[in-house]
N, C-alpha and C positions, 0 to 999 in steps of 0.2 A: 754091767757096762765096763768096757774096759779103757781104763783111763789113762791119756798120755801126760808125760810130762808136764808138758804147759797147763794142762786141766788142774793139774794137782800143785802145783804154784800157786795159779790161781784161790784154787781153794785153800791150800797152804797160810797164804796171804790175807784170806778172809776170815781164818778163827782165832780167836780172842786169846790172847797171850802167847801166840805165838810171834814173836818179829824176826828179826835178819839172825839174831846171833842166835836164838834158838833153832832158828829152822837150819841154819850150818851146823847145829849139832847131832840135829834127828838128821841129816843129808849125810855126815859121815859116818853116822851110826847106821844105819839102812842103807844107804848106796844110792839111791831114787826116790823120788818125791813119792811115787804112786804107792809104794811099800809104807810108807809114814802113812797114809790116808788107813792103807789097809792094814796098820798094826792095830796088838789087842792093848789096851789099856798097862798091861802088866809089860809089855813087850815095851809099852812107849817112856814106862817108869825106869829101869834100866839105861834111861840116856841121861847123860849130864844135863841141869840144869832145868830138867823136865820135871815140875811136880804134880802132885794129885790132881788137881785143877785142872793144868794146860791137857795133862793126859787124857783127863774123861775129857776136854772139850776135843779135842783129836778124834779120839775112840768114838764119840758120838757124833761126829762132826757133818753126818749128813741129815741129821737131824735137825741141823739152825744155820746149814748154808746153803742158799739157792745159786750151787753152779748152774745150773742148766739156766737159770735166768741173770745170773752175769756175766753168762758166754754170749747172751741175744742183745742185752745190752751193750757189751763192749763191739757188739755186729751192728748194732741198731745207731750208737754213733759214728763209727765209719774208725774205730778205733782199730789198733792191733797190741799185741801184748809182748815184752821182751822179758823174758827171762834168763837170771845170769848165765846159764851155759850157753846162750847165743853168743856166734860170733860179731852180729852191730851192737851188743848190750856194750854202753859206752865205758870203754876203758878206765879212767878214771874215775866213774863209780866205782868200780872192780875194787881200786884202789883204798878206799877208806874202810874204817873198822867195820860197819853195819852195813852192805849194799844192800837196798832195796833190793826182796825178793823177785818185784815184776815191776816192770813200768808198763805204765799204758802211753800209747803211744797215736797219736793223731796227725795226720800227714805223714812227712819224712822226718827224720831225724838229720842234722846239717849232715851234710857233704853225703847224703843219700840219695838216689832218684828217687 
């Protein structure tokens, strides 16, 4: 399956040791989220900050993450999902040291239709 950006946020988001500042490492190291999903274990140890651990949980990572069932759910609440390369992903998040990888997002966000 070929997976877009925001899929791989998403999942980015959902395995276990990774948060904000690691996933800006594996994003400068790799260029793309989808490339992080699909590195090998040995490929993900080479990034700063990345160790044994967070790597096998990456490398195995579809093994203990149901994207496909927190894509229905985030459908099933009437949610939508921002992630930082959007241009509504609010400015001031941007700003501080750790922006959350993805917000989820219900309704509009202010000064949005």
């Amino acid at each position: 399956m070929q997976m877009d950006t925001r899929e791989a946020f998403i999942a980015l988001n959902m395995i276990e040791g990774v948060g904000p500042v690691r996933a800006r490492s594996l994003l400068e190291h790799f260029g793309e989220a989808p490339k992080i999903l699909a590195a090998s274990k040995s490929a993900l140890l080479r990034v700063r900050n990345i160790g044994d651990d967070t790597a096998e949980n990456i490398a195995s990572w579809e093994k203990s993450i149901d994207l496909a069932g927190e894509l229905k759910r985030i459908s099933d609440f009437g949610c939508h999902v921002l992630i930082s390369p959007d241009e509504n992903y609010p400015a001031m998040l941007r700003e501080i040291y750790d922006p959350p990888l993805v917000l989820y997002v219900k309704g509009a966000l202010n000064g949005q239709g």
